[in-house]
C-alpha positions in Angstrom: 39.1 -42.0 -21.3 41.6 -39.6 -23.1 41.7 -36.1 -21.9 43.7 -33.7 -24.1 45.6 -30.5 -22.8 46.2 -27.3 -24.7 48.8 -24.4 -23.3 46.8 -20.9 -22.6 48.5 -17.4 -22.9 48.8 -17.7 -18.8 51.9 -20.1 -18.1 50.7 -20.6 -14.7 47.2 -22.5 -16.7 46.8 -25.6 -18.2 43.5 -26.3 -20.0 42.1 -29.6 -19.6 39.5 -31.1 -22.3 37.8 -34.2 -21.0 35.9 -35.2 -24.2 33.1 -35.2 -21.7 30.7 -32.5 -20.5 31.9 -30.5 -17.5 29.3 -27.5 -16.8 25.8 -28.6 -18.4 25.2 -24.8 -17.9 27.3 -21.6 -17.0 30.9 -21.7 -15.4 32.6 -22.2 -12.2 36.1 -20.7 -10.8 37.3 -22.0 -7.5 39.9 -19.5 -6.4 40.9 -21.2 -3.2 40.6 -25.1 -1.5 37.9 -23.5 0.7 35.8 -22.7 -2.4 35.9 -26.3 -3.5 33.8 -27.7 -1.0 31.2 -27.4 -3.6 32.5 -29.9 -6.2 34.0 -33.5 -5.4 36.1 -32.9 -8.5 37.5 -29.4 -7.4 38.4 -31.2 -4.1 40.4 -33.6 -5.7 42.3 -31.2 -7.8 43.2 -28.9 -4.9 44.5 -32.2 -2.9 47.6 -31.8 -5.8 50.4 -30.1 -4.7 50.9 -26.9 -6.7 47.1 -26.2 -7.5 46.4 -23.2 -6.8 43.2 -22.4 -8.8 40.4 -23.9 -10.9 37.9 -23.4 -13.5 35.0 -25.4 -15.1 33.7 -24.7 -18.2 31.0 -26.6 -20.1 33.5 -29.2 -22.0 36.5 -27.9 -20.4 38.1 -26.9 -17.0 41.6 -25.4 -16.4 44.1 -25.3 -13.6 46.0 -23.1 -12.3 49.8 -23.8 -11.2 51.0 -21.7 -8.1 53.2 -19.6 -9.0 55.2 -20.4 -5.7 55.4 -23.9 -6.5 58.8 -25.4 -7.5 56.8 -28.4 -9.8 56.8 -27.7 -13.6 53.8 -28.6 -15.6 55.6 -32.1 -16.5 55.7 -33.2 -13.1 51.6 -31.9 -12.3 50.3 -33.3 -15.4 50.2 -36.6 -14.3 48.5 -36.6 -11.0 45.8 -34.2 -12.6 44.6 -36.4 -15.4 44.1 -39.1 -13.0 42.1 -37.7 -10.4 40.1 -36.2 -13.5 39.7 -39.5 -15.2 39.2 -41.1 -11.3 36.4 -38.5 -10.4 34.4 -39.6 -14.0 34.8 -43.1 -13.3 32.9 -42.6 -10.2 29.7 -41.3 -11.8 29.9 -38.1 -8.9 28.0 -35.0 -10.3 30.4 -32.4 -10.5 28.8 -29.6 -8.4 27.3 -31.0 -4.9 24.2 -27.7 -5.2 23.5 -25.1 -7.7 25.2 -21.9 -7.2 22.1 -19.4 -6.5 23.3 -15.7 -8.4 21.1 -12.6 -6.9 21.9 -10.9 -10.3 20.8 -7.0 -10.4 17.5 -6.5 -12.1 17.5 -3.4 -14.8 14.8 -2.2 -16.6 13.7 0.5 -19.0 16.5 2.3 -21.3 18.9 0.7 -19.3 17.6 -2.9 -18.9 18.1 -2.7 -22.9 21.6 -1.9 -22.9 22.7 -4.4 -20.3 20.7 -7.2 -22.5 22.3 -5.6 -25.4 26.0 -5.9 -23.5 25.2 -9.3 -22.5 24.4 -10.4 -25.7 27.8 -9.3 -27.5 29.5 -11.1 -24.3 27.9 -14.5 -25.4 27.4 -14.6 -28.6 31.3 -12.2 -29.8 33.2 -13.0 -27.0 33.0 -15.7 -24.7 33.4 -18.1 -27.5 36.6 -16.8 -28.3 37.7 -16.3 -24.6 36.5 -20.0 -23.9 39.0 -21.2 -26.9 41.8 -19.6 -24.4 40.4 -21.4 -21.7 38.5 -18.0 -19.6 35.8 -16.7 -19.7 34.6 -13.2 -19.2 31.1 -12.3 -17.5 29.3 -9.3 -16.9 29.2 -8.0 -13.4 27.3 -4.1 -13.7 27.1 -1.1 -15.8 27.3 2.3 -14.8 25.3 4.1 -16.5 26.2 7.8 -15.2 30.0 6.7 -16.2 29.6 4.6 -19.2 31.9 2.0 -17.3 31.2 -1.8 -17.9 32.6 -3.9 -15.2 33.5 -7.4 -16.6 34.9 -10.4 -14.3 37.7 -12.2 -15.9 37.7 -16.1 -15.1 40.1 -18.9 -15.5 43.1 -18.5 -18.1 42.3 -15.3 -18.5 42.3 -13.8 -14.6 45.8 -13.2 -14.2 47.1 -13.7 -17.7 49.6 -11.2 -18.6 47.4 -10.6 -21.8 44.1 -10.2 -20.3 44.3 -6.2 -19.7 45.4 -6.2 -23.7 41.9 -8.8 -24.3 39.8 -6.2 -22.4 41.4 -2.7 -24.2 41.8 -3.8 -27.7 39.4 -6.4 -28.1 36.0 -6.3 -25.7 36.4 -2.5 -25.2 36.4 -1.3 -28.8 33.7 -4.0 -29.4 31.3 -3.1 -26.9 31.9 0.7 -27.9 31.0 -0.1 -31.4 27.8 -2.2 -30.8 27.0 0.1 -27.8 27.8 3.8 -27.9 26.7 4.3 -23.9 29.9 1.8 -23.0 33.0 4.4 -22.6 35.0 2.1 -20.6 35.5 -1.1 -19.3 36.9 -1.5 -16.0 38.0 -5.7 -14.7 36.1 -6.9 -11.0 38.7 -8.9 -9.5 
């Protein structure tokens, strides 16, 4: 097995590329050890010194460095590709149960503008978000505001160029495509 690594804008994130499928659907950010309960491979991962976060995305999943930690990237490298290469060796599925999401339900006028909204996220710019090794989702829309609130993932949560991605990029987007967006606002 030969996993490749690519530098992100974040310096504290690594992104890992398996060759090998990691999400069959969705994504998956384990902020904490506790949150890894739910995948052997996440457990794994957090059992490095210096892990401080993870994220799975469907051929790709990054790590985090702490920013604490004294280990550079040289020294971290190592002991992350084996227990990745170790966890697909054992034929494990990579979540233990399916993550249930009680999404809000809209409907009408405004059940059309959050499909609309969602559509530009998948199709304009998770793509481009994924090549950085994040990924962006939509969390609600206010309406009476015009606010969009979007949840940064992987790379991107934390990355000193993530506020720039959301202002410059997603927000002038989403105002173009969708007049009733006025702002965009991150869910942490």
């Amino acid at each position: 097995m030969f996993i490749q690594t690519e530098a992100t804008p974040n310096p504290d994130v690594i992104k890992f590329l398996p060759g090998q499928t990691v999400l069959e659907t969705g994504t998956k950010e384990f902020r904490t050890a506790d949150d890894a309960s739910a995948s052997p491979l996440a457990e794994n991962l957090f059992a490095i010194d210096g892990v401080a976060g993870l994220f799975f995305g469907s051929d790709f999943l990054t790590v985090r460095r702490s920013p604490d930690s004294d280990l550079i990237w040289a020294q971290l490298k190592a002991p992350i590709l084996a227990a990745i290469m170790d966890f697909y060796a054992s034929g494990q599925p990579i979540l233990r149960e399916a993550a249930v999401r009680n999404d809000i339900v809209y409907e009408g006028e405004l059940g059309q503008i959050v499909a609309e909204i969602k559509d530009l996220l998948d199709t304009r710019v998770r793509p481009a978000v994924a090549q950085d090794g994040g990924d962006i989702e939509f969390d609600s829309f206010d309406m009476d505001s015009g606010t969009l609130y979007l949840h940064m993932r992987g790379a991107c949560s934390g990355c000193p160029s993530s506020s720039a991605t959301l202002r410059q990029g997603v927000e002038s987007l989403m105002k173009h495509y969708v007049p009733e967006v006025k702002s965009i606002e991150q869910v942490l």
